[in-house]
GUKOL-500734 format. One line per 4 residues: their letters; for each residue x, y, z of N, C-alpha, C. Coordinates in steps of 0.001 Angstrom, whole numbers, plus 500000, padded with zeros to 6 digits. Atoms other than C-alpha are relative to their C-alpha. Layout:
N
a = X/Y/Z/X/Y/Z/X/Y/Z  ... .
***
This chain:
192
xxxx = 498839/500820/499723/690700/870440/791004/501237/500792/499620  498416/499466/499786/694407/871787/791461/500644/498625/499481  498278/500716/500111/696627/869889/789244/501216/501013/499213  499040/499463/500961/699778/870654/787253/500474/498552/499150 .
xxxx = 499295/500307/500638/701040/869034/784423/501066/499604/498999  499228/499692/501217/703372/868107/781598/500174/498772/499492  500445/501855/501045/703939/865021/779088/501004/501145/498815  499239/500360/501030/706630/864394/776684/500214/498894/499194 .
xxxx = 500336/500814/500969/706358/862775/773558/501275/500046/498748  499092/500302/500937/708821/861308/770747/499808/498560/499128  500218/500727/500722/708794/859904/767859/501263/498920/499848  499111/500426/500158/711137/856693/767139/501110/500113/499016 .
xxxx = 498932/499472/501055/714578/857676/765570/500029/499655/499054  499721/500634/501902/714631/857970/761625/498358/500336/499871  501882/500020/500078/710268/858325/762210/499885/501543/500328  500678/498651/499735/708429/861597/761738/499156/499918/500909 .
xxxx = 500815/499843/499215/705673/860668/763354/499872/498564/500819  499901/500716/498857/704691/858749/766595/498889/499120/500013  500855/500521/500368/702538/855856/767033/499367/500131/502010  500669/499618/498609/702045/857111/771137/499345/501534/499499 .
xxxx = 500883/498857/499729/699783/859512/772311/499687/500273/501320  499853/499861/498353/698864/861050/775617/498101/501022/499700  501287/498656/499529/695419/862882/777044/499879/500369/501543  500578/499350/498965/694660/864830/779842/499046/501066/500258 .
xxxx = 501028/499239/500106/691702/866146/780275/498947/500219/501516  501469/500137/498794/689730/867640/783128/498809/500403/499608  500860/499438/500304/686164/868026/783224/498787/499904/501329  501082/500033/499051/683060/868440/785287/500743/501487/500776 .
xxxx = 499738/499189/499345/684279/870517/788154/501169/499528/500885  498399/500569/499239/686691/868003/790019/500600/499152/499665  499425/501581/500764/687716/865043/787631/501224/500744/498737  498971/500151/501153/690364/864676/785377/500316/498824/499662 .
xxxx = 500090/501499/500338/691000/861908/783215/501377/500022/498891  498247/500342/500273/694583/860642/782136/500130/499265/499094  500250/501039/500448/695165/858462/779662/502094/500121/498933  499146/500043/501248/698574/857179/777568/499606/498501/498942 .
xxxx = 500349/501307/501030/697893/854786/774705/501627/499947/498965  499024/499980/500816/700848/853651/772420/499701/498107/498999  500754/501241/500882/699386/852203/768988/500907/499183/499596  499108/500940/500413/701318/849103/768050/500086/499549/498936 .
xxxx = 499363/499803/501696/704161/849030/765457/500133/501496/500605  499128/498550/500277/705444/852551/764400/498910/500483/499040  500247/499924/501041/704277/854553/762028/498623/500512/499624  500770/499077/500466/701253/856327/760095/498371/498866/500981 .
xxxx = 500733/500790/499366/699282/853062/761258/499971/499785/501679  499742/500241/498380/700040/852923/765138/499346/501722/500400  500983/498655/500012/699021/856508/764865/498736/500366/500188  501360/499928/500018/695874/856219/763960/499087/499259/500932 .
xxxx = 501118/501402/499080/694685/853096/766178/500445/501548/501475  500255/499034/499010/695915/855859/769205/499404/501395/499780  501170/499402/500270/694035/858692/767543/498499/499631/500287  500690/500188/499360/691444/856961/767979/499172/499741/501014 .
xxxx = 501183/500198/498797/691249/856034/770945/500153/501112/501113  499931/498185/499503/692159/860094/772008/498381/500271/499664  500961/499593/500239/689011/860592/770097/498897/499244/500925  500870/501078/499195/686646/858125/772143/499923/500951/501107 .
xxxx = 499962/499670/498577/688053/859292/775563/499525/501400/499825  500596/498694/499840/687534/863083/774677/498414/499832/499905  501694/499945/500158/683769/862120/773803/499435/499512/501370  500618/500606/498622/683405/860185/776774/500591/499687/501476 .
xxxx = 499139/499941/498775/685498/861540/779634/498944/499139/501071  500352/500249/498247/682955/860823/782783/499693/498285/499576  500132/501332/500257/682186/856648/781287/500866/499657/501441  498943/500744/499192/683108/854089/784044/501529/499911/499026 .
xxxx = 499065/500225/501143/686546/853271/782888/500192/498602/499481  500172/501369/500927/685808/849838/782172/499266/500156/498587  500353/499383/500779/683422/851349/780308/500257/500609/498585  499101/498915/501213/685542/853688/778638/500496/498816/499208 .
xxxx = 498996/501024/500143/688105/850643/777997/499025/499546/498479  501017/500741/501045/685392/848629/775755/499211/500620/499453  500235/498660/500640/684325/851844/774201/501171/499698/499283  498599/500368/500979/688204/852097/772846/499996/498292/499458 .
xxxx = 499878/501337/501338/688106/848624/771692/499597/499702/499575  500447/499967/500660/685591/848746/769953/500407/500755/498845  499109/499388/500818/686592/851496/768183/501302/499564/499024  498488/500400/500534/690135/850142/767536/499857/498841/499486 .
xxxx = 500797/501512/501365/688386/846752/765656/500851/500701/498990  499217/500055/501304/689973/846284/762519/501253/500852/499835  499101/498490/499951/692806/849067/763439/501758/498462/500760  498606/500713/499559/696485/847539/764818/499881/500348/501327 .
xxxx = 500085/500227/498509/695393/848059/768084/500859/500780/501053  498963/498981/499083/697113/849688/771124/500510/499399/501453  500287/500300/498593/697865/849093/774568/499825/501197/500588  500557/498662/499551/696656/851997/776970/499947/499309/501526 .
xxxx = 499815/499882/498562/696563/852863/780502/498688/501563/500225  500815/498679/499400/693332/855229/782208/499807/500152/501362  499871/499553/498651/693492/857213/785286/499147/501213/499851  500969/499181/499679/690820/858994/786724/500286/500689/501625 .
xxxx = 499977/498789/498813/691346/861756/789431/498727/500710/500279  501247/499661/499349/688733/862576/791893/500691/500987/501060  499381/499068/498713/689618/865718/794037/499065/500435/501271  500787/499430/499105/686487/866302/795349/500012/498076/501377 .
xxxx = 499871/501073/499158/687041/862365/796954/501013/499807/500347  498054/500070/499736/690838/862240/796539/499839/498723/500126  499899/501755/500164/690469/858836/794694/500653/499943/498762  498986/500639/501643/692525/857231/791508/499451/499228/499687 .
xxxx = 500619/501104/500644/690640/854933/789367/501395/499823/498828  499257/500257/500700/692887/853152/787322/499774/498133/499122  500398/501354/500951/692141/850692/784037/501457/500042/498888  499503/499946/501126/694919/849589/781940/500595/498344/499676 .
xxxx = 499834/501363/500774/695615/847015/779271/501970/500048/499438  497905/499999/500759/699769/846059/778123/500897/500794/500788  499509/499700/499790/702229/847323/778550/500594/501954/500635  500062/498214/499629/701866/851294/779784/500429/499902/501877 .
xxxx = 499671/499676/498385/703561/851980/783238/499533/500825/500553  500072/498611/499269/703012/854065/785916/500754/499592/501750  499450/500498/498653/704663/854780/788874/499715/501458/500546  500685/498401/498838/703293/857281/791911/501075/499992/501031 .
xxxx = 499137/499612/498680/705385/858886/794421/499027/500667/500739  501020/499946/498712/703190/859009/797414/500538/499746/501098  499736/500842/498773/703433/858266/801162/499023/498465/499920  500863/500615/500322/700554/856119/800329/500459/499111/498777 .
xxxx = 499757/500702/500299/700519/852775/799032/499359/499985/498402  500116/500128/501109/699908/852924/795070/500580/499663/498832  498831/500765/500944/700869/850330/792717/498567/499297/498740  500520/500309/501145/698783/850414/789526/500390/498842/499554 .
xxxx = 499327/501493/501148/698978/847099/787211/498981/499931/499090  500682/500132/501530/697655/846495/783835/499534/498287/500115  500118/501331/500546/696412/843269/782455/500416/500034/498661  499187/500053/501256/697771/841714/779574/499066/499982/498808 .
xxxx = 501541/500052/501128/695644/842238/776115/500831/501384/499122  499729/498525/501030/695535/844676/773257/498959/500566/499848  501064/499336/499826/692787/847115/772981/499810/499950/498269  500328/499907/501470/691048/846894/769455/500243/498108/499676 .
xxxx = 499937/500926/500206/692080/843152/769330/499579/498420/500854  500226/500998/499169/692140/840925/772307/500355/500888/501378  500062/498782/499037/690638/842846/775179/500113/499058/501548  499867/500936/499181/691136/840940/778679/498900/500183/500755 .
xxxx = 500674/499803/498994/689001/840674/781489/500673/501502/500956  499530/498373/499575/689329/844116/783030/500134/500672/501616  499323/500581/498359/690879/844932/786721/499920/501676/499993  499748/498722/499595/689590/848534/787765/500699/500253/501540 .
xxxx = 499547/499498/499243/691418/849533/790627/499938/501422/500528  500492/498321/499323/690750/852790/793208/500923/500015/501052  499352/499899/498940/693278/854138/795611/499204/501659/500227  500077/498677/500006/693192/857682/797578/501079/500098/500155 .
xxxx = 498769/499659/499947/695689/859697/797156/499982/501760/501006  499795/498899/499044/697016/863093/799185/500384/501140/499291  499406/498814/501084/698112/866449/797871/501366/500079/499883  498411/500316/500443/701603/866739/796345/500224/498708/499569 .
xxxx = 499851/501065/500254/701132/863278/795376/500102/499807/498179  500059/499229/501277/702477/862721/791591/500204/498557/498943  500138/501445/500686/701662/859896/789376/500752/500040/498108  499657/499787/501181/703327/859287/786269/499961/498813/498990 .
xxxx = 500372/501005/500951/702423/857389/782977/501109/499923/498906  499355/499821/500840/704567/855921/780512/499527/499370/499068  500232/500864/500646/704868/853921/777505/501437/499349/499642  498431/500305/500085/707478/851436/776731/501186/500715/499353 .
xxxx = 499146/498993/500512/709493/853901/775132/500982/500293/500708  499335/499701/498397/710547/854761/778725/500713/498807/500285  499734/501221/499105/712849/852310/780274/499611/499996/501543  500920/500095/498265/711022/851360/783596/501196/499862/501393 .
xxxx = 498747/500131/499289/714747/851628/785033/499863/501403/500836  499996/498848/499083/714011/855231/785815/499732/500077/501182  500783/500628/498447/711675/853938/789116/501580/499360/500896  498850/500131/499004/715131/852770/790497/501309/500859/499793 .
xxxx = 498958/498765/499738/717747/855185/789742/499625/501316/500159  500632/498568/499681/717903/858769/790851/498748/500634/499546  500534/499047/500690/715165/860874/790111/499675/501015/499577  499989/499120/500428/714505/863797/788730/499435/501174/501044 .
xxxx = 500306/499316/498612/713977/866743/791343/498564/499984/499689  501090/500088/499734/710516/866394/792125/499164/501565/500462  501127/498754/499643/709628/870122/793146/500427/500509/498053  499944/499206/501052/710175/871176/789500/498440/499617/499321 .
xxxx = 501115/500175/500302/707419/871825/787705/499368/498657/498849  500016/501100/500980/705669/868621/785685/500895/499854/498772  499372/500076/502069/706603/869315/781842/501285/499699/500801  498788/500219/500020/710327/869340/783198/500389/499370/500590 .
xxxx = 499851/501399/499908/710332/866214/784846/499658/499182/499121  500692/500813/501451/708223/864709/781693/501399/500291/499177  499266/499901/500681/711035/866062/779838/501304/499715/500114  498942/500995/499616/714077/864968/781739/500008/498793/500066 .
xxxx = 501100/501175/499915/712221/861916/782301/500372/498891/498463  499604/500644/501304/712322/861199/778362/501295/499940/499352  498901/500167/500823/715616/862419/777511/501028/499286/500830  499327/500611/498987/717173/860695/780401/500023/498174/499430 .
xxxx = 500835/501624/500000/714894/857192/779874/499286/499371/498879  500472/500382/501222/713836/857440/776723/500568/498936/498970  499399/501123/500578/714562/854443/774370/500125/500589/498655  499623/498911/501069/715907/856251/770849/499057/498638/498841 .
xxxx = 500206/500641/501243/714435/852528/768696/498523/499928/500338  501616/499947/500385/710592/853404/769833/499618/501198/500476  500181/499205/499304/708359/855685/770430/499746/500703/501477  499648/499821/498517/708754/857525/773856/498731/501038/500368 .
xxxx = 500870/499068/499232/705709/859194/775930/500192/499813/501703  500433/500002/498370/705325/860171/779808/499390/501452/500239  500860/498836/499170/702903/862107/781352/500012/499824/501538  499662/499753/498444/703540/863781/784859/498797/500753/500280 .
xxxx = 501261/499494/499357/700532/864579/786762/500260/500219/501636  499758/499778/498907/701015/866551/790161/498803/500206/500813  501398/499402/499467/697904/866755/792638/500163/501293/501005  500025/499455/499455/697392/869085/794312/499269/501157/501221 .
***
């Protein structure tokens, strides 16, 4: 699989550390698997509930992602929980699986019709009934994940030139849209 990407991450102003997190990971020979989680609250504790559930997904990239999903919330029991968003890229099908719980955006620039949605729930606490979704997508097609950190305002004003390479849309992206009183993640994923 031909992607490119990049992902920018920040901690909330006055905070060392971040209670988001981001993965991207390909594996097999044509999958890649996406994921932003952002543990809820701030802080050493919001940290850890999305550590964990980094650690899960790296153990068990190829899991359905419902699968995966109730994998992480298990895990995240007794933890402050998270909300999260997973995207699975298929190149050898040129398909998008997509599972996510709360509040985590995404928005694809495609010719093609792709409009991810979450259900409402917290992962580790109160997990919902779970809504996998599959589109195909085309090459040059470029999906991007956030967490509320981002104001979801970016999707209607200008955007950021699109032939530049990921990281520096992830990174205009945040310092553009980024909210300075939480923590801020987006990951830019280009297919290709």
């Amino acid at each position: 699989m031909t992607i490119t990407w990049g992902a920018a991450l920040r901690p909330k102003l006055g905070q060392h550390v971040s209670g988001d997190a981001y993965l991207v990971l390909p594996y097999d020979t044509d999958q890649v698997l996406v994921s932003v989680i952002d543990g809820l609250g701030g802080g050493e504790a919001a940290a850890d509930a999305a550590r964990r559930a980094v650690t899960v997904l790296e153990s068990h990239p190829n899991l359905d992602l419902n699968d995966l999903m109730q994998r992480v919330d298990r895990a995240l029991s007794g933890s402050r929980g998270a909300v999260m968003a997973l995207l699975r890229l298929d190149d050898r099908n040129r398909t998008a699986e997509f599972v996510g719980v709360g509040n985590i955006g995404v928005h694809v620039h495609s010719n093609l019709v792709i409009k991810p949605i979450s259900k409402n729930g917290i992962v580790g606490y109160r997990l919902p009934q779970l809504l996998r979704l599959t589109y195909t997508y085309n090459s040059g097609d470029i999906f991007v994940l956030y967490s509320d950190g981002i104001t979801s305002r970016f999707v209607t004003e200008p955007l950021p030139d699109l032939h530049q390479p990921p990281q520096q849309i992830a990174e205009e992206i945040l310092t553009r849209f980024g909210k300075e009183n939480d923590d801020a993640t987006v990951v830019v994923v280009r297919c290709e």
